[in-house]
N, C-alpha and C positions, 0 to 999 in steps of 0.2 A: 584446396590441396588436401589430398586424404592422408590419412593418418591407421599405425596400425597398432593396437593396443594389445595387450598382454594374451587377449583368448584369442588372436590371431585374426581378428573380424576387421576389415580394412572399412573407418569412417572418416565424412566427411571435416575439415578443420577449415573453422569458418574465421571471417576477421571481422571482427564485433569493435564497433567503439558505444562508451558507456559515457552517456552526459550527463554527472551527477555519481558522484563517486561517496557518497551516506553511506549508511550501516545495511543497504539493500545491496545500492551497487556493487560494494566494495565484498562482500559476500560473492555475490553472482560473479561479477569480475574476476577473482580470487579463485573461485572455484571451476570455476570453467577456462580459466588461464592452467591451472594445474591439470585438467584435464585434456591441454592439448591445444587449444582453440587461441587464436590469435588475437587475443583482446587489448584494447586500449584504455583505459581511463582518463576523463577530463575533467576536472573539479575545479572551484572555486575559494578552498582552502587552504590557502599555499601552506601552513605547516603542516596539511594531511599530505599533502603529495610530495615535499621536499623530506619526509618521513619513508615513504612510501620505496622514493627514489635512493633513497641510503640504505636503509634497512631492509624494505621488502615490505610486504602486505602481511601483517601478523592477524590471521584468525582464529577463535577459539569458541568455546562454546557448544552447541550441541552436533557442530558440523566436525568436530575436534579440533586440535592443536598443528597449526601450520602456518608457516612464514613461506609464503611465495612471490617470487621475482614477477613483478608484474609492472606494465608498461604504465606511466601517470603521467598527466600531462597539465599545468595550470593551462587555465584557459585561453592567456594570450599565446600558447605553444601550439596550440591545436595548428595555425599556420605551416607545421612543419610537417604536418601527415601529409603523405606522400601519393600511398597506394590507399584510393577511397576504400571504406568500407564495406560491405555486404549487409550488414546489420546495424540499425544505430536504438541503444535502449535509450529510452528517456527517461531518469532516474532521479529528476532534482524535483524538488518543492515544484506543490501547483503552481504556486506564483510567478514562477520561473519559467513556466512552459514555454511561452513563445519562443522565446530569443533562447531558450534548450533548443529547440525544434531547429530554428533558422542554423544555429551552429550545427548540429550534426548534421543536416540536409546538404548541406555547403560540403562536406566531405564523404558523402555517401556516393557510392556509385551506381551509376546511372546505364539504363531507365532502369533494371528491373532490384537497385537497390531498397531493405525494407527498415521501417520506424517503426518501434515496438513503444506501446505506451508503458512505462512500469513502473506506476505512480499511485499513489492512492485518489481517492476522487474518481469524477469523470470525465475525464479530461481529451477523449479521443475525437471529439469535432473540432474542438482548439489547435490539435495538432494535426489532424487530416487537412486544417486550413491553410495549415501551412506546407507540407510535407504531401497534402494531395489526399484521394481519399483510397486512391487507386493502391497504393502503398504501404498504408498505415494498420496495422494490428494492434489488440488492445491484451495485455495478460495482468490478470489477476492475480496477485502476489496473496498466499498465504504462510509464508513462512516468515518469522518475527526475528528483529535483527536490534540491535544496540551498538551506536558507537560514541566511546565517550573518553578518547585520547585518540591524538592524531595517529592513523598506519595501524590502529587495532580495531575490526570490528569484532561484534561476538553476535553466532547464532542464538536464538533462545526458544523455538519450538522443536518439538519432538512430535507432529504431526506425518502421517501419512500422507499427505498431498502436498508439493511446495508452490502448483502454477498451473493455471489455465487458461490459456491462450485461445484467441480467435478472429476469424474475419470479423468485418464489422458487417457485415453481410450475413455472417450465419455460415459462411459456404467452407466445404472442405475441399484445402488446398493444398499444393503438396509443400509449398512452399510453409503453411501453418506446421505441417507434420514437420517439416525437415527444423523449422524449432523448438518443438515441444522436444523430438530428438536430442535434440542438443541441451536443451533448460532441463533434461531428466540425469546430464551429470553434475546438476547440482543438487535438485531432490526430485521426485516423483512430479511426473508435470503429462497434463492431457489435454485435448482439442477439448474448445466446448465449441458447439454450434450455438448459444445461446449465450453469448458475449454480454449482451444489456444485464437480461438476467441477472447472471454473475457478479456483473460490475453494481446493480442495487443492492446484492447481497452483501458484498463485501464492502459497499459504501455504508450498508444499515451498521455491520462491523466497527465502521471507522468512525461513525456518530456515535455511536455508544461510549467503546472504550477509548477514542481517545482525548475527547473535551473533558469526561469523567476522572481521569485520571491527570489531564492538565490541571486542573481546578484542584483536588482533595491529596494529590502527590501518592497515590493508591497505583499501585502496579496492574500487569493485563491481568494478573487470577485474582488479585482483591476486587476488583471492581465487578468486578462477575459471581465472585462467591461472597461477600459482605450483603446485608441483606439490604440497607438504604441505596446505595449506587446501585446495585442491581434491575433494584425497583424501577428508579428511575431510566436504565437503560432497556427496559420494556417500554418503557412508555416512547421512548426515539424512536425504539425499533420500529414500534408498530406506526407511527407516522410516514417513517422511510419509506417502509410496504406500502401504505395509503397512497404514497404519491407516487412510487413507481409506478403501482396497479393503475393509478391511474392515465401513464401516459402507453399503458397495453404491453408495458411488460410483467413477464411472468417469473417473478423475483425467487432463486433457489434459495435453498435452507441455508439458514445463519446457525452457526455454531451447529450443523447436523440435525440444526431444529428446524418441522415446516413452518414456512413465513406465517403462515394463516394461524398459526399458534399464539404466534407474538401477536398478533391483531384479535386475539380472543381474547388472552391472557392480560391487557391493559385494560380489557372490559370486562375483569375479572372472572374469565371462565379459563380454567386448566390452570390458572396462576400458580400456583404450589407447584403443578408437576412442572411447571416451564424454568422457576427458578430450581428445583434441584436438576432439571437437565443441563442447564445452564451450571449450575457449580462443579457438577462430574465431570465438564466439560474441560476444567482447568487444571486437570493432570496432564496435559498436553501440552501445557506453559512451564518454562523454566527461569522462573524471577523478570520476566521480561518487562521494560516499560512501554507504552507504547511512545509514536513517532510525538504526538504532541505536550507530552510530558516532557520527554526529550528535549524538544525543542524550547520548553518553559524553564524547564533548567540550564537552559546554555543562555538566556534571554535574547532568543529568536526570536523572531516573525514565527505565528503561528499558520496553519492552514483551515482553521476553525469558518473562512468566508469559504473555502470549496468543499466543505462537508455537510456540517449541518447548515449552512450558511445558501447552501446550493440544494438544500430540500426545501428550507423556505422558499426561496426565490423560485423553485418547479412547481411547489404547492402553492403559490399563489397563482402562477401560469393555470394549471388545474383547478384552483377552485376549493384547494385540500386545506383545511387549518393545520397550523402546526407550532400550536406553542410552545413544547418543551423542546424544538431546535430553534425557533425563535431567540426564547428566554437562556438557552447557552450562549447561543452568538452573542446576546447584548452582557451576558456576565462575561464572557471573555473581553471582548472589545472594552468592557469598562475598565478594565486594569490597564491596559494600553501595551508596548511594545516592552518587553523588558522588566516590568513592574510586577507581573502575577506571581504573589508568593503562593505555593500549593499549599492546602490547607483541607480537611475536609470539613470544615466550618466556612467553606466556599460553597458547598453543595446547599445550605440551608433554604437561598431562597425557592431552588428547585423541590426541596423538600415541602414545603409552604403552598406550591403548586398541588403535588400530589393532595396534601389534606382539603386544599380549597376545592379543587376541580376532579379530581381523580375519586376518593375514595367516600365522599357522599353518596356515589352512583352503584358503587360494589355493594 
């Protein structure tokens, strides 16, 4: 149904259901329900959505100050959606993807409704296996969110780009354009033909900053701008690029930096310039934690096995060594479900690495 907004330009109003209503969805949701668009939310935490359902969706932060009437639904409700979907985001934990997928799939309409992946990791063969491949698009979320009371999320980038969406083919479709359209009323959002790419880039992103910041309780700009975590998040990065390049993708710039930087700069050439681009880099953060901190302080299940957990497991496929995501995965997992107090006297064994392996060679 179209819709006609204040400059008089008649767009289209799409009906989006959102599986996984976190500090992303609930954003996205939020924003593009204020904008017009017919969204739904489906969550798993009934005092976010019994919040949600009383009061409204309060967001704040760098997107500003708004409480919007917005549709929630606990997940045994979904039963009651009526008119399928057009669009279904996937918004919850890796670990959740499948049975995300099978529920929104189950209310999307048919044949030519679409599944948006909008997750961190890489999660779009998982969910094209479900949901078909013919259907499934993948977008890249760069815009940082935090929620931490039920019915409030809060923006915390001030970024120029919030989403780049694409086939998983590469191809330009109009159906890709008519979302980018629509994800640009919540911030600036563009086609990339180069999906994988992307998705390594912002995967190198999500191995950095947010084991770093689960482990030492260091926010998204300390871990980037402190000189020990930083170090070390050179050293993932240029792993992540190793093992992507190695299965022929051509991995875009992290943090606005070329990938091939990071893979110099661990072998100490350009090291100096990469960390101060890296530190300029975090005037574009506003207090933000990342997703897996977040989750260490609520004593969640992490996602630490589909980040860096998912470069070992490709760099073994390859051929690629990778101990410093190796050696996260096994610090994380040693504290177990619940138990990791952040600390950055967590970081030491990582630290230990660097002097053993890292810096006899520089």
């Amino acid at each position: 149904m179209p819709s006609r907004e204040g400059s008089g330009i008649i767009r289209r109003r799409m009906r989006i259901g959102i599986i996984g209503a976190g500090a992303i969805g609930s954003i996205v949701g939020g924003l593009l329900t204020k904008a017009g668009h017919d969204v739904t939310l489906v969550d798993q935490w009934p005092e976010h959505v019994e919040t949600i359902k009383a009061k409204g969706l309060r967001l704040s932060g760098t997107c500003g100050e708004h409480t919007i009437p917005v549709k929630a639904l606990h997940i045994h409700e979904a039963q009651s959606v009526q008119e399928p979907f057009e669009a279904v985001f996937i918004a919850v934990k890796s670990y959740d993807t499948e049975w995300a997928t099978a529920l929104g799939v189950r209310y999307l309409k048919q044949p030519d409704g679409v599944v948006v992946v909008f997750q961190n990791g890489i999660n779009e063969e998982r969910v094209a296996a479900v949901a078909g491949k013919e259907r499934t698009l993948g977008c890249v979320i760069t815009i940082g969110a935090g929620m931490y009371e039920p019915g409030h999320a809060m923006r915390t980038d001030s970024g120029k780009l919030g989403f780049k969406l694409g086939e998983l083919d590469g191809r330009d479709t109009e159906r890709a354009r008519e979302l980018v359209r629509i994800l640009n009323d919540v911030a600036p959002a563009k086609l990339t033909g180069n999906l994988w790419g992307e998705r390594w880039s912002k995967l190198a992103v999500n191995c950095m900053a947010n084991p770093l910041a689960g482990l030492s309780g260091l926010g998204s700009a300390e871990v980037r701008s402190q000189p020990v975590p930083r170090r070390i998040a050179i050293q993932l990065a240029a792993e992540v690029i190793t093992v992507g390049r190695a299965f022929g993708y051509e991995v875009e710039p992290i943090f606005g930096i070329e990938a091939q930087r990071f893979v110099d700069a661990a072998d100490g050439r350009g090291l100096a310039e990469v960390e101060a681009d890296m530190a300029a880099g975090t005037r574009f953060l506003s207090g933000g934690r990342p997703s897996l901190l977040q989750d260490v302080l609520k004593g969640r299940r992490t996602e630490v096995d589909y980040l860096n957990g998912y470069v070992s497991e490709q760099g073994r496929r390859a051929g690629v060594k990778t101990p410093f995501n190796d050696a996260i995965v096994e610090l994380i997992r040693s504290h177990g479900v619940g138990t990791l107090k952040p600390d950055p006297k967590n970081l030491e064994p990582l630290v230990s690495m660097l002097r053993e392996q890292v810096l006899p060679r520089l």
